[in-house]
N, C-alpha and C positions, 0 to 999 in steps of 0.2 A: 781209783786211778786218777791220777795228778795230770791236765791237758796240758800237752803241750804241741810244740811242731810236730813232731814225730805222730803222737796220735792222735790228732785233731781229724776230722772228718772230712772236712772245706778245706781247700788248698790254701785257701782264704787267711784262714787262720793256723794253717800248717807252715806247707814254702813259701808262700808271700807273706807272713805275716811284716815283716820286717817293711812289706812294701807296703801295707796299708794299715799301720798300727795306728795311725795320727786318725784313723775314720772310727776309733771303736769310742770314743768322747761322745760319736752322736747312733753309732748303729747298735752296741752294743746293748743286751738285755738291761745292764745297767744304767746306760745312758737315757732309755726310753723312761725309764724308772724315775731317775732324776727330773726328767724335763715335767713327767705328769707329778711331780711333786713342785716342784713350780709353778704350773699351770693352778694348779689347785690354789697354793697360796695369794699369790696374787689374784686369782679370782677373789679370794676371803676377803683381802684388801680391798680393793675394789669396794665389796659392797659396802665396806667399815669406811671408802670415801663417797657413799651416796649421801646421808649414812640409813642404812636399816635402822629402823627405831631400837632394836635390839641389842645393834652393835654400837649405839651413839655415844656411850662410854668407853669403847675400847681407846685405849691410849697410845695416839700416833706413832709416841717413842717406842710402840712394841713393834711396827714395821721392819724395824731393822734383825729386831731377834726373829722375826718369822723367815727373811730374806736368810739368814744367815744357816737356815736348815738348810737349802738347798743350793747355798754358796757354798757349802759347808758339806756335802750329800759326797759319803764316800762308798767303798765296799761295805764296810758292815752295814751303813745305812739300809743300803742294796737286800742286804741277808736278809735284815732283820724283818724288809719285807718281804722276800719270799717265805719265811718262816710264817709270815701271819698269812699269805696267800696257800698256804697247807689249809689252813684252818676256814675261811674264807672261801676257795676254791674260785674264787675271783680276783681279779691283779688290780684291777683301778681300785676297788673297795680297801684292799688292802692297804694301798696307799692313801685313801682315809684313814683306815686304822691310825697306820703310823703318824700320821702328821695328829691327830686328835689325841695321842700319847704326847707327842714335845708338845703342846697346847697344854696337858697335863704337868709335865716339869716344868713348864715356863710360870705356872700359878695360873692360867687363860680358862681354864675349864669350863668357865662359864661362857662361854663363848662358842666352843667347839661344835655346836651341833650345825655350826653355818658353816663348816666346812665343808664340800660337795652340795652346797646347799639348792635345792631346785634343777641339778644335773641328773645327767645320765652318762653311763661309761665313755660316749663316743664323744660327749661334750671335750671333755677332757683328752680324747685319744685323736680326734679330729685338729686339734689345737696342738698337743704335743708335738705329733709324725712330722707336720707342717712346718714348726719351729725349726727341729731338728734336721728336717734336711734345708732349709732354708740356709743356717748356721754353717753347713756339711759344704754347702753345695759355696758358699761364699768364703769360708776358711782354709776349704782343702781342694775341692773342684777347681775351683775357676781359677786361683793362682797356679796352678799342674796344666791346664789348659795353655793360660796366657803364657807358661815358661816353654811349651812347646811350639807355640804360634810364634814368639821370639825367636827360637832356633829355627822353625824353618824361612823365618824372616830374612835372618844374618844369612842363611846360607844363598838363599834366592839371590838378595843383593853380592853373596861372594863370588855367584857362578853366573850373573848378568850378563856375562859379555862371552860365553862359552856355548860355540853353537854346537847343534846335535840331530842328525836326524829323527825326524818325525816317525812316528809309525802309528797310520789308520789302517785298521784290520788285520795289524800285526804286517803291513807290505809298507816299503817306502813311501815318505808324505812329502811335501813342501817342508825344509829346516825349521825347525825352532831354534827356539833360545834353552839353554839348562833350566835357569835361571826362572824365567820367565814359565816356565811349568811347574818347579816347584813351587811360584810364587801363589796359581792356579789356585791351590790348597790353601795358600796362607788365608786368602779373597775368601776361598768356600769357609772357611771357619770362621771367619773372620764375622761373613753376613750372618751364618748358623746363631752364632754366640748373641748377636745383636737380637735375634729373635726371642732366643731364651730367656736372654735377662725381660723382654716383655711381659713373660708368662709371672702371673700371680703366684704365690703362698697360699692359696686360700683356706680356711676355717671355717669348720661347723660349730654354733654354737649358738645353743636354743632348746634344752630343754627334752624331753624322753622322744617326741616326733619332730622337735624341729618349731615349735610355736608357743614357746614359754610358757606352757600351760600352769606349772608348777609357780613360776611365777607370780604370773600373773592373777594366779587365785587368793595367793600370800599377800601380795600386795597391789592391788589394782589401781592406782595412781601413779604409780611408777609408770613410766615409759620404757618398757623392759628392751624393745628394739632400740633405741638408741642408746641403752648401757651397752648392751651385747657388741654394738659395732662399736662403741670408744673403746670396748676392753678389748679389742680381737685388733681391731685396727694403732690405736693408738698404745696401748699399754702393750699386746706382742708384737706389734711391727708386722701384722698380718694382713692378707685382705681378708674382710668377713662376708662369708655366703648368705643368702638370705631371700625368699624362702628356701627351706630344705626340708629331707624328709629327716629321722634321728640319725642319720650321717651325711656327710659330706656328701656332696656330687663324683665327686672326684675329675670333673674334667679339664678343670685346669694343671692335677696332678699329671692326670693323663701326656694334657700337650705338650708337662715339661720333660715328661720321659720322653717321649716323641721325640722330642729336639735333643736331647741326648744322643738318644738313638742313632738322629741322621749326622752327629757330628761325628760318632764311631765309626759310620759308612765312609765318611769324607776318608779318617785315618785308616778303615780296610783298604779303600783304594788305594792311598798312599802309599801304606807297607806291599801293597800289591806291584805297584810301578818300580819302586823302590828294588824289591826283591827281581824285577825281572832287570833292572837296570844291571843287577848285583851280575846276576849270570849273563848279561852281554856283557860282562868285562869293563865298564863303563866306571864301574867304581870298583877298588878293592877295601878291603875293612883293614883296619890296626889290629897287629897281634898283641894279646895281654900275654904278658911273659907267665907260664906254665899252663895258662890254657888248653883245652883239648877242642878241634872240629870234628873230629871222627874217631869213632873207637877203634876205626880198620884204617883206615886213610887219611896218615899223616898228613899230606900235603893240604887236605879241605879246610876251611873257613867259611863255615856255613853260616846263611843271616839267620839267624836264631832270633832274633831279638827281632826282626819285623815279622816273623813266624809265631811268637810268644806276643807279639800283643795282636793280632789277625788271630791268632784263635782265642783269646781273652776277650778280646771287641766284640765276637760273636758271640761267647756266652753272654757276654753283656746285655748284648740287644734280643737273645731269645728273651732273657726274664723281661726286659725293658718292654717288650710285644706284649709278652703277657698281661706285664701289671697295667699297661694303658688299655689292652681291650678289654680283661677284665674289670677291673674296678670301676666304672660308670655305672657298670650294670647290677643289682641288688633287686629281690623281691619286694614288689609291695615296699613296705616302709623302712625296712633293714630287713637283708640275713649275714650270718655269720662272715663269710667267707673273705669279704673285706680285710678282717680282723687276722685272719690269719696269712695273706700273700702280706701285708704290709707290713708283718714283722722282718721279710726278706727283703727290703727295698737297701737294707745294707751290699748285698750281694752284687747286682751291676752294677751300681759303684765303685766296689770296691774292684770287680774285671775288668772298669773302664780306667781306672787308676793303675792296674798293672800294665794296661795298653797303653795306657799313655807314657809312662815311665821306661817300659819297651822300645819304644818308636824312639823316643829321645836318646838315651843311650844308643841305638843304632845308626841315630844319625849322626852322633858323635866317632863315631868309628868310620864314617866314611870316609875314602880317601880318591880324590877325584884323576880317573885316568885318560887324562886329555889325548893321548895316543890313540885311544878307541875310538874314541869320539870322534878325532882328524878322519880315521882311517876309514870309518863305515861310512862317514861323507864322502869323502875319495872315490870309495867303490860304487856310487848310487849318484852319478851324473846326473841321471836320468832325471832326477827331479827340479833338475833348473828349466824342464821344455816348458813346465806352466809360466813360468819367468819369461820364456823367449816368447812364445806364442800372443803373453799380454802385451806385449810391446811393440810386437807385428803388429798385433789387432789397433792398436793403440795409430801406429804409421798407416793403417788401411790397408797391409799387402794382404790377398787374397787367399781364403781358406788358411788361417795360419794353424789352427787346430787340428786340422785333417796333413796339416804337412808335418808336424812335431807326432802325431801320431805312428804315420808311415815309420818315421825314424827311428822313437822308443820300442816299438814293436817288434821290432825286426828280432833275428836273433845275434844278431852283432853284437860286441860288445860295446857298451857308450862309455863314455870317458872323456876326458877332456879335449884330447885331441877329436875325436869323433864329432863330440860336440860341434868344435873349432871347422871342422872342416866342411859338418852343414851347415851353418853361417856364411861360410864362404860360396859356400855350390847358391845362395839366396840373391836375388836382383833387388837389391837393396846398397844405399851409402854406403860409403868406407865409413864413416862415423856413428851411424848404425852400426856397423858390423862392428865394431869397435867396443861399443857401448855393449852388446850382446853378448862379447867375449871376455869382456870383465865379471859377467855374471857367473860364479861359483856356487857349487851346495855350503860350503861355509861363510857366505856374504849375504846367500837368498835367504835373509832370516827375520826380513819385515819388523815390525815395530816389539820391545822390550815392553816392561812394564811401569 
């Protein structure tokens, strides 16, 4: 059977594929493949620039034909490995295989046996995953991010000056600003991201436990610790872990899913406020011409699209949970299980990418209904008494908290006039009472951003 959308397994690579195809360069089975045939070469190189007495003849000018396998690293490459991982029954070895075969067609063959040389699988697999989401998370991530932090930007600044009742505990508050709430999110992402980019890349790389045994038996005058951190740091652009056991820590990995995580929380909330904004009539969305909202009820225009990424963000951050509290932890010196959750570290990704892509298009459909906004102010007086009362208190008239209470309280209706008319029944200035009755729920809106 031929995959495609239709019978893919993952939505992933079924109905969204179109939304995260640009991620399969670094999650796909192939791309992992690539990256540890990389990893490998350049290690080779490396030691041919210590040089290894071995390799002290290899000829600089053949750099480029090594580079150019894995510049060069297509589908069949892909195959050709898994065919010899049939045989093998292991995936990193196989990819020695294969690079030790083009070492073969290059004329190299005397050379080859210092490819993998002094490694163990994770040397290489610890160094790969690393690479690639480092690559993932800077080519495809963070521009998706920053293009959604933009949009709620422009719109913050569009709706600046657009007041709105507040609501704590879901009951009228003191006004806000539109503007100045959506902005809220822009700030929480804004810090989130700054955290992130703190978090390291980090790399294992050292040998079957982690202490260059192999190494350093081969050649004990080497300073194998300071190869390891030039190749890990300087030659991948990594930070290099050190000591370790024969894998990573993983807890830098950890903190960076962590912070993932909490910036997917920032966007649940969002689509969450968003979507209740939708149903106070506060916003309406743009119709796409042949569109459907409901398969019974013409009239609907459902938020779909802060609904579609609020349940994407969550699957997101279930696996996100998982891989950061599992992967720290390992038996003893390694066990397996590392090896196999961190082949799925494409999959939150790729749901935080549909979320994010979600939330974006739904705020482009938004269409701001300032009518609602006037009129639920209109109807909720009642929230300028914290306004009056500070102002008493401010003049020194007495009990002003206990007398705005009596008022709000009551069953009457408040309203402007109402308002208007305890002010007046108050022993207080005309220019007080003045100042008192210019206060509106659409003016009590205190400082913007």
């Amino acid at each position: 059977m031929t995959l495609n959308s239709l019978n893919a397994i993952s939505p992933i690579d079924g109905r969204y594929r179109d939304k995260v195809e640009n991620l399969a360069p670094f999650f796909s089975e192939e791309a992992l493949i690539k990256y540890r045939v990389k990893v490998e070469i350049e290690y080779f190189i490396a030691l041919c620039q210590i040089p290894l007495p071995q390799l002290a003849n290899f000829d600089p000018k053949n750099f480029k034909k090594l580079r150019e396998i894995y510049l060069n690293f297509g589908f069949d490459d892909a195959l050709k490995i898994k065919e010899i991982e049939k045989v093998t029954n292991h995936d990193v070895k196989a990819v020695e295989y294969f690079i030790k075969e083009k070492l073969d067609e290059l004329q190299l063959q005397a050379f080859k046996e210092f490819i993998h040389f002094g490694l163990t699988s994770q040397d290489i697999n610890n160094t790969s995953i690393p690479l690639l989401l480092k690559e993932a998370f800077y080519e495809v991530y963070l521009p998706e991010l920053e293009s959604l932090e933009i949009k709620l930007d422009e719109l913050a600044h569009d709706w600046k000056a657009v007041p709105m009742l507040a609501k704590t505990h879901g009951q009228p508050a003191s006004p806000t600003l539109l503007g100045k709430e959506i902005y809220v999110f822009v700030e929480r992402i804004k810090q989130q991201r700054k955290l992130l980019l703190q978090v390291p890349f980090a790399a294992k790389f050292g040998g079957a436990t982690g202490n260059y045994n192999a190494h350093q038996i081969a050649y004990p005058e080497i300073n194998w610790r300071v190869f390891g951190e030039t190749f890990v740091v300087t030659g991948l652009g990594l930070h290099h872990s050190f000591p370790t056991t024969q894998i990573e820590h993983y807890d830098h990995m950890a903190a960076f899913f962590d912070g993932m995580k909490r910036i997917n929380s920032i966007l649940i909330d969002l689509n969450r406020d968003v979507w209740q904004y939708i149903s106070m009539n506060y916003f309406k969305q743009k119709i796409k011409e042949g569109e459907v909202g409901s398969s019974a009820m013409p009239h609907k225009v459902n938020p779909i699209d802060f609904e579609n990424s609020e349940g994407n963000l969550g699957l997101a951050n279930a696996v996100f949970e998982h891989l950061s509290a599992k992967l720290p932890i390992s038996r003893l010196q390694r066990d397996l299980t590392d090896s196999t959750v961190l082949r799925n570290i494409g999959v939150p990704f790729a749901h935080t990418i549909i979320g994010f892509l979600s939330t974006q298009k739904g705020l482009g459909k938004l269409l701001l209904n300032k009518e609602a906004f006037a009129a639920d102010l209109e109807a909720n007086w009642a929230v300028v008494a914290e306004a009056i009362q500070t102002i008493l208190r401010r003049e020194g008239y007495p009990n002003p908290y206990e007398a705005l209470k009596g008022l709000t309280r009551t069953n009457q209706k408040i309203n402007q006039e109402s308002i208007a008319a305890f002010i007046d029944s108050l022993d207080i200035s005309f220019e007080l009472k003045k100042e008192l009755k210019n206060i509106s729920p659409s003016n009590y809106t205190g400082l913007s951003f």
